[in-house]
C-alpha positions in Angstrom: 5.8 -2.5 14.8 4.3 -2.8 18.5 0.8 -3.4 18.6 0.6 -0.3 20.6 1.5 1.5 17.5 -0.9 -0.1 15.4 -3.8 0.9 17.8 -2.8 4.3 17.7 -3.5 4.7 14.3 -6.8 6.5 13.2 -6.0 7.0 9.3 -3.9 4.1 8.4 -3.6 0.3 9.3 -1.3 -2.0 9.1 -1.0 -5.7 9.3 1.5 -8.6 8.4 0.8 -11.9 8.0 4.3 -14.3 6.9 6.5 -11.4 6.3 3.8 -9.6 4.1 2.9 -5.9 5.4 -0.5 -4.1 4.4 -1.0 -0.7 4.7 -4.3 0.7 3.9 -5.0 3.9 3.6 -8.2 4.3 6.0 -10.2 7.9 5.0 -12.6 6.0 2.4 -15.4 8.8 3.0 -12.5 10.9 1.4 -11.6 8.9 -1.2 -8.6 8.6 0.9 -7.6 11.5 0.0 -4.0 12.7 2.3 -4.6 15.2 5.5 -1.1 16.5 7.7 -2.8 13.4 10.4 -2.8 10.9 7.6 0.9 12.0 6.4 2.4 11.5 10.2 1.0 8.4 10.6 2.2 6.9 7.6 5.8 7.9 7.5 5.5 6.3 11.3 4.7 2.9 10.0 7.0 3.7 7.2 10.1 4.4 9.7 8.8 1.3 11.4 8.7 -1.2 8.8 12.3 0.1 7.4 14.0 -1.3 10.9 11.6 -4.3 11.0 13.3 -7.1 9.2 10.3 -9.5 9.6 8.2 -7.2 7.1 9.5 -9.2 3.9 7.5 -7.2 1.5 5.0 -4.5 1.7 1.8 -3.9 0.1 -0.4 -0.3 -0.4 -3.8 0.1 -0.9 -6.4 2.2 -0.2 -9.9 1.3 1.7 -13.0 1.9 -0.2 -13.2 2.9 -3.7 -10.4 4.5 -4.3 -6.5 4.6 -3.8 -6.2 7.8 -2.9 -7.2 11.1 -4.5 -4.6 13.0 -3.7 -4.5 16.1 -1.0 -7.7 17.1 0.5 -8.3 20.4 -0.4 -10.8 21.0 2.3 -7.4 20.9 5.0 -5.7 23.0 2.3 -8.0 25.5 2.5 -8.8 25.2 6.4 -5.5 25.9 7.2 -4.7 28.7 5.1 -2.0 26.5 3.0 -1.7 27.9 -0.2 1.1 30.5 1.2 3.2 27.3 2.8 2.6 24.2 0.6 6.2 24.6 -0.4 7.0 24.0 3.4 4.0 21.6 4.0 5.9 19.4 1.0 9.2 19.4 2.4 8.1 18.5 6.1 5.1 16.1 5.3 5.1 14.5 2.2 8.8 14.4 0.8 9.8 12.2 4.0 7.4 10.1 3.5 7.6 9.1 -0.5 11.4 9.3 0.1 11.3 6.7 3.1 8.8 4.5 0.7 10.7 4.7 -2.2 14.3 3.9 -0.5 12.7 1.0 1.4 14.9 -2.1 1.3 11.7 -4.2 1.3 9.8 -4.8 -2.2 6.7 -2.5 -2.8 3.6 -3.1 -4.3 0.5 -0.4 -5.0 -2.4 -2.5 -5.3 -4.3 0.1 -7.0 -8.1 0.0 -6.4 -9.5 2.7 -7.3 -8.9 5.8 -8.3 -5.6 7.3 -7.7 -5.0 11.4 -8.1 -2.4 14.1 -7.4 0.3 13.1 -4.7 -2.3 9.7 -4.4 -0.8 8.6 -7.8 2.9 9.5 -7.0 2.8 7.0 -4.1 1.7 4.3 -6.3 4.7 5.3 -8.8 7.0 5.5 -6.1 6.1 1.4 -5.2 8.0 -1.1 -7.3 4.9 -2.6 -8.3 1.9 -1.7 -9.3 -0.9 -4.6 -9.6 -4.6 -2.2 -10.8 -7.8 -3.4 -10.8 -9.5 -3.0 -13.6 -11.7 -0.1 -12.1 -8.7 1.5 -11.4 -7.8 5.6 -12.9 -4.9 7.4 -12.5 -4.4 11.0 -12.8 -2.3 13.5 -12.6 -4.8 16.1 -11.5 -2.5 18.7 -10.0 -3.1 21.2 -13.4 -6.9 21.2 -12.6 -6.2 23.8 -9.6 -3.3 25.6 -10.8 -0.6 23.2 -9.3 2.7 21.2 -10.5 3.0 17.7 -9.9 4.8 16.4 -7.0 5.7 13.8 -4.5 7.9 12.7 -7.5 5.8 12.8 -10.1 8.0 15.1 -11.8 11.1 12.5 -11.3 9.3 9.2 -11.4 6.8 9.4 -13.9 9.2 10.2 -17.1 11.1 7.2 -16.0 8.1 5.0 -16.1 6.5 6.8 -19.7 8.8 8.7 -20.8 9.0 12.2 -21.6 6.5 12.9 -24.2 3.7 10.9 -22.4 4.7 12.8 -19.0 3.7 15.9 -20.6 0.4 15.3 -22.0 -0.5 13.4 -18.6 0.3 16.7 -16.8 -0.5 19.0 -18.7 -3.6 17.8 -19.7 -4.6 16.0 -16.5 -6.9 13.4 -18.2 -7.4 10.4 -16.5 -5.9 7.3 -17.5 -7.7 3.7 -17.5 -6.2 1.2 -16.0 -6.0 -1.0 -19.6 -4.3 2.6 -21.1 -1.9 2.6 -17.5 -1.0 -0.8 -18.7 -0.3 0.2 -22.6 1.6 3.2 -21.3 3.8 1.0 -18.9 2.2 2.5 -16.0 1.6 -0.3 -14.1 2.8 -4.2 -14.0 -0.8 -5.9 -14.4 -4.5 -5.4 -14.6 -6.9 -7.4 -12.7 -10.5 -7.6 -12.0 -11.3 -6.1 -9.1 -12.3 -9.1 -6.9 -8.7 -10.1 -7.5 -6.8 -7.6 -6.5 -6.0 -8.1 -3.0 -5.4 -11.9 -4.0 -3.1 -11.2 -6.9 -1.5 -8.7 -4.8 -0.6 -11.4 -1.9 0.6 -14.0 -5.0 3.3 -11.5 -5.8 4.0 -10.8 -2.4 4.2 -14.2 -1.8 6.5 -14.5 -3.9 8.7 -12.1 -3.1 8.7 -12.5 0.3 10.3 -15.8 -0.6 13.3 -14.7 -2.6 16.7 -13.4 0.0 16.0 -10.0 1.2 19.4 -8.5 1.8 20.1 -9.5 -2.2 17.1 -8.0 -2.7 17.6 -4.9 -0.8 20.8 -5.2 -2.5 19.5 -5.0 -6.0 16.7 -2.2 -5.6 19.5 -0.1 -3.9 22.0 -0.8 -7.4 19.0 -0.5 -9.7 18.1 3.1 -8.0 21.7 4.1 -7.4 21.9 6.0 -11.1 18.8 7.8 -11.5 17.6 8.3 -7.6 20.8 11.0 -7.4 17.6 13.2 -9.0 15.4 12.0 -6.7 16.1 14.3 -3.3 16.9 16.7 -5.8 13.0 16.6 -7.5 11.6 16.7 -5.0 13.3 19.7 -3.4 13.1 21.6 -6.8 9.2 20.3 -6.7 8.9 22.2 -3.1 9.9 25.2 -4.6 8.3 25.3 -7.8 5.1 24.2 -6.0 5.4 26.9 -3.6 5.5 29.5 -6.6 2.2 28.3 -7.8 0.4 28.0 -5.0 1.1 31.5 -4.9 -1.1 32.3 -7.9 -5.0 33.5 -8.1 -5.1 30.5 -10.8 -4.6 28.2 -7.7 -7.0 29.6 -5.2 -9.8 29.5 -8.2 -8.7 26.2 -8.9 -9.4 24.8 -5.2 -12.7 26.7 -5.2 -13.8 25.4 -8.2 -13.6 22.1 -7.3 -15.4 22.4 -4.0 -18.0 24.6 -5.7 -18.0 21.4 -8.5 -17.6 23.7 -11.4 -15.2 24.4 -13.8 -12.5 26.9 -12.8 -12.0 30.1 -15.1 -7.6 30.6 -14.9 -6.5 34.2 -15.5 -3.1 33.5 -16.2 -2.2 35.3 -12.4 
């Protein structure tokens, strides 16, 4: 993408160095956490890098200490969203995990921190996932009152299976990066000071193999399963829109930015 494009962006930055993109996720103070700005911004240099042929391979990661912990709940309840996060999903985040997960370009999450809520489906959407060792994952949507989405509900049975999606929803515990690893989360752990580096390796790497084949194979790999994946995330919309809808949801976001634990009614 022009550089023009690059400097217009205030919450995500992009470079590429020998075919290798880097996006980084730039709201540290928020643990990165995803705001509508952030959301645009990325499914620009998304579109960007799908037409852009010299972007081999592409690497996320998040600035700071975390990866990103999911939506920030202060915008959620700035704006009034509970009523329209079915809507907000379909015309902010679906077009952006879709475009990252149908890229023709290998992925990798290099995990570096903690990564919540929607902040964890974009690292399951990647093809990779390299964590550093510091690294937690959860699915944290249950703690306010909320279903999993941005594909959690598609990808995240494919990667653990059933059983193990369940109690990682349901109970919204986080996971350690060694236990991601166990559970087939992600590809490899690695101390933290190597994460960018082992990241690049396998970038490297890639970017080295023939990308149309490559393209080629991601597309045959997906072409079974992903006939779910518009479809989840749709049905995720709606069901997402129906909870948000509850008094369980609005004490849930309250809770956590009073830090306490929220009391659910059932309503």
């Amino acid at each position: 993408m022009a550089d023009s494009g690059r400097e217009s962006l205030k919450t995500v930055s992009f470079t590429k160095v020998e075919g290798v993109g880097v996006l980084t996720l730039m709201r540290a103070d928020a643990l990165n956490a995803f705001t509508t700005e952030m959301l645009a911004e990325l499914r620009q240099v998304l579109d960007a890098i799908a037409h852009n042929k010299e972007v081999r391979v592409l690497i996320v990661t998040g600035q700071g200490r975390a990866f990103s912990a999911g939506q920030d709940l202060k915008e959620h309840v700035n704006t009034g969203g509970a009523a329209s996060i079915g809507s907000h999903l379909e015309h902010h985040y679906n077009p952006v995990l879709d475009r990252f997960y149908h890229l023709d370009q290998p992925t990798i999450a290099a995990v570096n921190g903690v990564a919540a809520g929607a902040g964890m489906s974009l690292a399951l959407a990647a093809d990779f996932r390299i964590a550093a060792e510091s690294a937690r994952f959860v699915q944290a949507f249950v703690h306010v009152g909320l279903v999993p989405d941005s594909g959690s509900t598609y990808l995240l049975p494919q990667l653990v299976g059933l059983s193990r999606a369940l109690e990682l929803s349901l109970l919204g515990e986080a996971v350690s990066a060694s236990d991601a690893l166990r559970y087939g989360l992600v590809n490899r752990v690695v101390p933290d000071a190597d994460l960018m580096e082992e990241a690049r390796a396998l970038a490297a790497r890639l970017a080295a193999g023939p990308p149309v084949a490559m393209g080629l194979i991601k597309r045959g790999l997906h072409r079974g399963p992903e006939r779910g994946f518009r479809e989840a995330l749709e049905y995720e919309a709606w069901l997402q829109a129906v909870a948000a809808r509850t008094a369980d949801h609005e004490e849930g976001v309250h809770a956590f930015l009073e830090k306490r634990r929220p009391k659910f009614q059932g309503r």
